[in-house]
C-alpha positions as CSV (number, residue, x, y, z in Angstrom):
1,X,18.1,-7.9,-30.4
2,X,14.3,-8.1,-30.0
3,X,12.4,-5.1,-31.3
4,X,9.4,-3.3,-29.8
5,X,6.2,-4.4,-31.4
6,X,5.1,-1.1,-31.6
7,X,8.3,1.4,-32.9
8,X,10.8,-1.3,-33.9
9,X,13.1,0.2,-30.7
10,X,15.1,-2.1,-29.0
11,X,12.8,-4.2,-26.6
12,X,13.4,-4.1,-22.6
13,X,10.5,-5.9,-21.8
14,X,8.8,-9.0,-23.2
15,X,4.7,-9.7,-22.4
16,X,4.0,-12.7,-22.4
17,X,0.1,-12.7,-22.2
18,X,-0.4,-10.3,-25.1
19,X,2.8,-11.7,-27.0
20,X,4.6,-8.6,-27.5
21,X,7.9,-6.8,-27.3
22,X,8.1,-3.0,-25.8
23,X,11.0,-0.3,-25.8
24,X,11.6,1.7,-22.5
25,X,9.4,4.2,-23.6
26,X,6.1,2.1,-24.9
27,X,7.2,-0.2,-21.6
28,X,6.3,2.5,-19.4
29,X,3.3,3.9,-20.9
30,X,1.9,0.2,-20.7
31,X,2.2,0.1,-17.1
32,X,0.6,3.7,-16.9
33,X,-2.2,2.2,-19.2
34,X,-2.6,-0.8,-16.7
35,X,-3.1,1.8,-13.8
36,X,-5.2,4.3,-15.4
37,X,-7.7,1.5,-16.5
38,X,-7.8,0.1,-13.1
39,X,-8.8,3.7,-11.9
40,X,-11.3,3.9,-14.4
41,X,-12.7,0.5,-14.5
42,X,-12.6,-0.3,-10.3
43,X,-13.6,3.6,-9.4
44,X,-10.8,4.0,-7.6
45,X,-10.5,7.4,-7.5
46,X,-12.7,10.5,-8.5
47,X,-11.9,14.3,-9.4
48,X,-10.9,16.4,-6.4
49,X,-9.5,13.2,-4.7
50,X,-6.4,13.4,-1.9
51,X,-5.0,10.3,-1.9
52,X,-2.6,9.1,0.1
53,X,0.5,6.8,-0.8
54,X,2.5,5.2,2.0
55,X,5.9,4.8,0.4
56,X,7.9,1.9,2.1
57,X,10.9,2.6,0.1
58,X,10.6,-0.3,-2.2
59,X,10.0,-0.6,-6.1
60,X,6.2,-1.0,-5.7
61,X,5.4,1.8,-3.6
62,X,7.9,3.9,-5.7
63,X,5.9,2.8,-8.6
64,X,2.9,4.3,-6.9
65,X,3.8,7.1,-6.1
66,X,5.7,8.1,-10.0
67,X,2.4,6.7,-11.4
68,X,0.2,8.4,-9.7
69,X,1.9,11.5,-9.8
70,X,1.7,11.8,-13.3
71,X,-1.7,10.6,-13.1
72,X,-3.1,13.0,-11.0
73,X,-2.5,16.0,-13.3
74,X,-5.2,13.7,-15.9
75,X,-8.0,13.1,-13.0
76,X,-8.3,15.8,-11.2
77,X,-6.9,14.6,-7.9
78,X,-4.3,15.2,-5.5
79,X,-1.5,13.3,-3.9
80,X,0.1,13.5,-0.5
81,X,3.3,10.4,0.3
82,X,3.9,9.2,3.6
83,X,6.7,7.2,5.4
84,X,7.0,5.3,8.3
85,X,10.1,5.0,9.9
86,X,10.2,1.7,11.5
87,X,13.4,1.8,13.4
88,X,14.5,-1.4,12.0
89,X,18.8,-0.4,11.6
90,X,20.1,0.4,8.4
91,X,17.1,-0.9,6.3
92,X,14.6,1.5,7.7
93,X,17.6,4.1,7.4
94,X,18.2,3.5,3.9
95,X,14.4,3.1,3.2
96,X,13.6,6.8,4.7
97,X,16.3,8.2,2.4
98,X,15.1,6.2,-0.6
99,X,11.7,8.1,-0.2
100,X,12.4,10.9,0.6
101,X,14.6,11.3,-2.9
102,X,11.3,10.3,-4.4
103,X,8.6,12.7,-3.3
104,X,11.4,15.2,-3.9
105,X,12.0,13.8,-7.4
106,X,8.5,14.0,-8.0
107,X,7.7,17.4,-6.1
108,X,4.7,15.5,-3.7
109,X,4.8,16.8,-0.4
110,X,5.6,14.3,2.4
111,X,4.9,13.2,6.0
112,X,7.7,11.0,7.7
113,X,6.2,9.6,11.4
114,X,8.3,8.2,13.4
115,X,7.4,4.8,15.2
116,X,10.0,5.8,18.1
117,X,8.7,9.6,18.5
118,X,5.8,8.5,19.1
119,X,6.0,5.1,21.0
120,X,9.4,5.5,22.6
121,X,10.3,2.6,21.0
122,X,11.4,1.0,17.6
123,X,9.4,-1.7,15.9
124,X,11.9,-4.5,17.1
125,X,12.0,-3.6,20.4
126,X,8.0,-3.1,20.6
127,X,7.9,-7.3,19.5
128,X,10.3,-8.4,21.8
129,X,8.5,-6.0,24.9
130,X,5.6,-7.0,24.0
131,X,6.7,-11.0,22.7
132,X,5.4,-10.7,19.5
133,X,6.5,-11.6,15.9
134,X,7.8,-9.0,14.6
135,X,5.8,-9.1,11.7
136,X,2.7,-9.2,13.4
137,X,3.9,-5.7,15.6
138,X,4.8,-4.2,12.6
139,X,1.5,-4.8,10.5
140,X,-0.4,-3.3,13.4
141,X,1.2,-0.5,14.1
142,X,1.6,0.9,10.1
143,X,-1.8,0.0,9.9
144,X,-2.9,2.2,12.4
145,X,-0.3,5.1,11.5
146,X,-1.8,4.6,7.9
147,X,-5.4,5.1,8.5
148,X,-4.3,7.5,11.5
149,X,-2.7,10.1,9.2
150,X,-5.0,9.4,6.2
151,X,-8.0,10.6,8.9
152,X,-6.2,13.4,9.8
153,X,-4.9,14.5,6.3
154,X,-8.5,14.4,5.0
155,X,-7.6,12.0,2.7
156,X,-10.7,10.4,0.2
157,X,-8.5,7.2,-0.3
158,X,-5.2,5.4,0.5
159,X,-3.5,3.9,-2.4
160,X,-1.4,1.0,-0.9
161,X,1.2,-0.6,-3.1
162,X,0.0,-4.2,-3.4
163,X,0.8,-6.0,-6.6
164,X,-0.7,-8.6,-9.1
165,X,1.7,-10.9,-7.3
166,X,1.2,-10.2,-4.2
167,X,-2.5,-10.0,-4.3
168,X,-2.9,-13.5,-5.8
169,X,-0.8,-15.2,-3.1
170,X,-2.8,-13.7,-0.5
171,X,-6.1,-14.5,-1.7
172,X,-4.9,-18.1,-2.6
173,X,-3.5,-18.2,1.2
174,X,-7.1,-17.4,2.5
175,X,-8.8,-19.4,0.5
176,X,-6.5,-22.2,1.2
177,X,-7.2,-21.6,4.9
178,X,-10.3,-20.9,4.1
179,X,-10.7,-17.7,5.6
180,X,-13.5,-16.5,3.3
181,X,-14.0,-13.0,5.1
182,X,-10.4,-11.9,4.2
183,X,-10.9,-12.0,0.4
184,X,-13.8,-9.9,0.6
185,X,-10.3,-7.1,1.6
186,X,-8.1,-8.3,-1.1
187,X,-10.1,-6.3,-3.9
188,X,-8.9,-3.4,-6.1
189,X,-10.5,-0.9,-3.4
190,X,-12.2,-1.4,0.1
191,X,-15.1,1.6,1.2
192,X,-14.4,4.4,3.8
193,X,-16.1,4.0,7.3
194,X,-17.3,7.5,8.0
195,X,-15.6,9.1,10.6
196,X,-13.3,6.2,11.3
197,X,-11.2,4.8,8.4
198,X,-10.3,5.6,4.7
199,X,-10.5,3.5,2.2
200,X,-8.0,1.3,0.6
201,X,-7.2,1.3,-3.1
202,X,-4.7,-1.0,-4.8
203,X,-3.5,0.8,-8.2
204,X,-1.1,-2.2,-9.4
205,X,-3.8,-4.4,-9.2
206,X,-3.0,-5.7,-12.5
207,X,0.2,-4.7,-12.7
208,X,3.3,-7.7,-12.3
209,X,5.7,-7.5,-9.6
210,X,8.1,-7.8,-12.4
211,X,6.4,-4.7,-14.3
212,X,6.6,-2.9,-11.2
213,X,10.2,-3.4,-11.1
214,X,11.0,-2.6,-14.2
215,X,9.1,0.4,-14.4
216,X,10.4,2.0,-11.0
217,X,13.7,1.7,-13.1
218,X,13.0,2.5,-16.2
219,X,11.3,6.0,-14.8
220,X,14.8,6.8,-12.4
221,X,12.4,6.7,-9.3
222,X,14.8,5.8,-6.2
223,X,13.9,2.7,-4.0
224,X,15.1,0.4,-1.8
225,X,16.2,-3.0,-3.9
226,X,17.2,-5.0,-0.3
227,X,14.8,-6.5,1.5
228,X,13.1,-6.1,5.2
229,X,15.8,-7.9,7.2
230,X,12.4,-9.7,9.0
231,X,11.0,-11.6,5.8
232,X,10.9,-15.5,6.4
233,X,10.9,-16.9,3.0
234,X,9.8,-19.7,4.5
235,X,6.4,-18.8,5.2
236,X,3.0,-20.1,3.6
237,X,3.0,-16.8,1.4
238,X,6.4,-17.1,-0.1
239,X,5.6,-21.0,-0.6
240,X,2.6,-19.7,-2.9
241,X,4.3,-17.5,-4.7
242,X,7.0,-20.3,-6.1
243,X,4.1,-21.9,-7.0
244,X,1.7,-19.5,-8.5
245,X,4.6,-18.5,-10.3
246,X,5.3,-21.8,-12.3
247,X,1.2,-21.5,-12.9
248,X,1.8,-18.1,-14.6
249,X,4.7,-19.5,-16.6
250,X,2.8,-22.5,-18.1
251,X,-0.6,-20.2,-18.4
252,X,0.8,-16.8,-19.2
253,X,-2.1,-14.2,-17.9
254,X,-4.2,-16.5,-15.2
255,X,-3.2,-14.3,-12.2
256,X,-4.7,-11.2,-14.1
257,X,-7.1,-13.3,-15.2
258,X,-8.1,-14.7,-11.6
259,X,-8.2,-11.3,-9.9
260,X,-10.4,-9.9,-12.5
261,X,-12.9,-13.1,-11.8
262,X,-12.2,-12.1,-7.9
263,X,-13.2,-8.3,-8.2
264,X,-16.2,-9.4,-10.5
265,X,-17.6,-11.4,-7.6
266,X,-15.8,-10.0,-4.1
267,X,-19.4,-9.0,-2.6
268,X,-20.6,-12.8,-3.2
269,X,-17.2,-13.2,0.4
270,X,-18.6,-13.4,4.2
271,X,-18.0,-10.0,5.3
272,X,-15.8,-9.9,8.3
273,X,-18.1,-10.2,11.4
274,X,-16.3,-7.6,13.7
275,X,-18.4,-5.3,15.4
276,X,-17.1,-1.8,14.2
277,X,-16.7,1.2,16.8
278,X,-14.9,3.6,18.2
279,X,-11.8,3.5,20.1
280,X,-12.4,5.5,23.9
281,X,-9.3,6.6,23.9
282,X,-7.7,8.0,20.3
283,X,-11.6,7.7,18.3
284,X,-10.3,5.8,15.1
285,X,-11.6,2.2,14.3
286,X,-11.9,-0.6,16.9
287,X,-13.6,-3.6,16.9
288,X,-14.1,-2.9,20.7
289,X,-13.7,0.1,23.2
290,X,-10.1,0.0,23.0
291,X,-8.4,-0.3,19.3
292,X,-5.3,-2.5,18.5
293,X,-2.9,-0.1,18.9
294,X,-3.8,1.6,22.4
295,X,-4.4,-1.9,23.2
296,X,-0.6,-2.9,22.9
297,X,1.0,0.3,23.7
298,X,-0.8,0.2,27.1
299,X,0.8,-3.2,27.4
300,X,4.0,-2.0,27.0
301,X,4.1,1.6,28.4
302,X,1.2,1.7,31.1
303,X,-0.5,3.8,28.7
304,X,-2.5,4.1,25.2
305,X,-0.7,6.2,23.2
306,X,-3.1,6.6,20.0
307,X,-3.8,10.4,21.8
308,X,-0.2,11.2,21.6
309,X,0.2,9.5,18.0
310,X,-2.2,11.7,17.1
311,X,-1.4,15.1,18.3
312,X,2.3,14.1,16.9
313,X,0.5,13.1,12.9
314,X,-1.9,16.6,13.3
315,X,1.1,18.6,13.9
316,X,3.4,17.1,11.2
317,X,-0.2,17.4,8.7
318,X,-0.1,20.8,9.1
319,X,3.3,21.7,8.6
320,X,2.4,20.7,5.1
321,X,0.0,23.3,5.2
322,X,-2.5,21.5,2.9
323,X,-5.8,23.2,2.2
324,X,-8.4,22.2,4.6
325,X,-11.1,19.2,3.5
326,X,-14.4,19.5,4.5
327,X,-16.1,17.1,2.1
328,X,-13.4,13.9,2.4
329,X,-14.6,10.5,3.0
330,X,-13.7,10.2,6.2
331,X,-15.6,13.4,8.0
332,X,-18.4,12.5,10.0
């Protein structure tokens, strides 16, 4: 049995860019080391932060949410989970529990917003009303809940749970497309918009989808191992990642490598041309007088409903009864 380069343990994990072995316990303190760097080095996250962590139910967001839990006690800064429930059957059932069990593991308060309270509808039944992928309906609408709830929490930044992995394929994707102005989003953080969105961060920015995995286990946090019922692992993404993949084998390190390149230079990317205001009827970000989400609930009920997500997110934010944040990033 291999041995852990550092206490001789029994190895779980082998890494193949730095050529070393780790035991469970060196294994996770890596990953830990991975994320508080990225904090550090990308400015992700200052003292007297609340950051939000949408929790999907899955391994990375779990890994989010564990990490930066333990994290938060170091910086300074505070950190509130949220779930969407999606309506999609048993998966979205089974998600919902998953995090639920881990904001209680952890002791971080939680928000859980319904997409049906609020829309009358599940996610499925919103595409086929409004005869849309899937996909695409569902990207929207957590989107909006996301930045909706992070406005309303007071929330300095919103720490999503996009991996090494994942973050190469998408950039490849746009550049392969050549949609330039996308990859100027795909960096470790994006900036607030005051009085209208909160800024991204993305904590496993260097951190492997396997490490991800392994370290959700390894640290007894509960997730979700199926996936979204509506993945097509046919698509352009998935085709990237097989290949991206054999890359990594044959150059252990180049996706790290490549996003670090990619974060040294994301201001030299087109900015996305959008005009940026506010929506007339809910007052979050639009790129006209009427934001995405109104825009398609309209369509499908007769009426925007971004004023009725919103009184349903303030009343479920202070239920939490959080202390108040006058100085967040969003406040205008």
């Amino acid at each position: 049995m291999a041995k852990c380069s550092i206490c001789g343990g029994p190895a779980v994990a082998y890494i193949r860019y730095q050529r070393r072995y780790l035991c469970d316990r060196h294994f996770v303190e890596y990953v830990e080391s991975k994320i508080r760097r990225a904090i550090s080095r990308y400015k992700m996250i200052r003292q007297g932060y609340r950051v939000l962590v949408p929790v999907s139910g899955g391994k990375d967001s779990a890994t989010v949410l564990t990490a930066l839990s333990k994290l938060s006690r170091e910086f300074g800064f505070e950190v509130v989970a949220l779930h969407i429930d999606l309506g999609i059957g048993d998966y979205s059932v089974k998600s919902k529990e998953a995090s639920i069990k881990a904001a209680n593991k952890l002791g971080v308060p939680l928000i859980v917003v319904s997409v049906k309270e609020i829309t009358g509808y599940t996610i499925p039944e919103l595409a086929r009303k409004a005869r849309r992928p899937v996909c695409s309906v569902c990207g929207l609408v957590k989107r909006y809940i996301i930045n909706l709830v992070a406005v309303e929490l007071g929330a300095d930044a919103v720490a999503l749970g996009h991996n090494a992995d994942d973050l190469a394929v998408y950039s490849m994707k746009s550049f392969i497309t050549q949609d330039l102005s996308n990859i100027s989003k795909l960096g470790p953080k994006t900036e607030s918009i005051k009085g209208l969105a909160v800024g991204r961060i993305r904590p496993l920015y260097e951190v492997y989808e396997k490490e991800s995995y392994l370290y959700a286990l390894l640290t007894e946090t509960p997730f979700l191992h199926e996936e979204c019922p509506n993945v097509d692992f046919s698509s352009m993404e998935n085709r990237l990642k097989v290949h991206i993949n054999s890359l990594e084998e044959e150059k252990p390190g180049v996706k790290i490598t490549m996003l670090r390149n990619m974060a040294k230079r994301i201001r030299d990317y087109p900015k996305p041309q959008l005009p940026i205001s506010r929506c007339r009827h809910c007052g979050l970000l639009s790129s006209g007088d009427e934001c995405s989400f109104c825009r398609l609930t309209k369509r499908i009920t007769g009426q925007p409903l971004g004023p009725r997500a919103r009184e349903v997110v303030r009343s479920l934010v202070a239920s939490l009864q959080l202390a108040p944040r006058q100085d967040s990033a969003y406040k205008s």
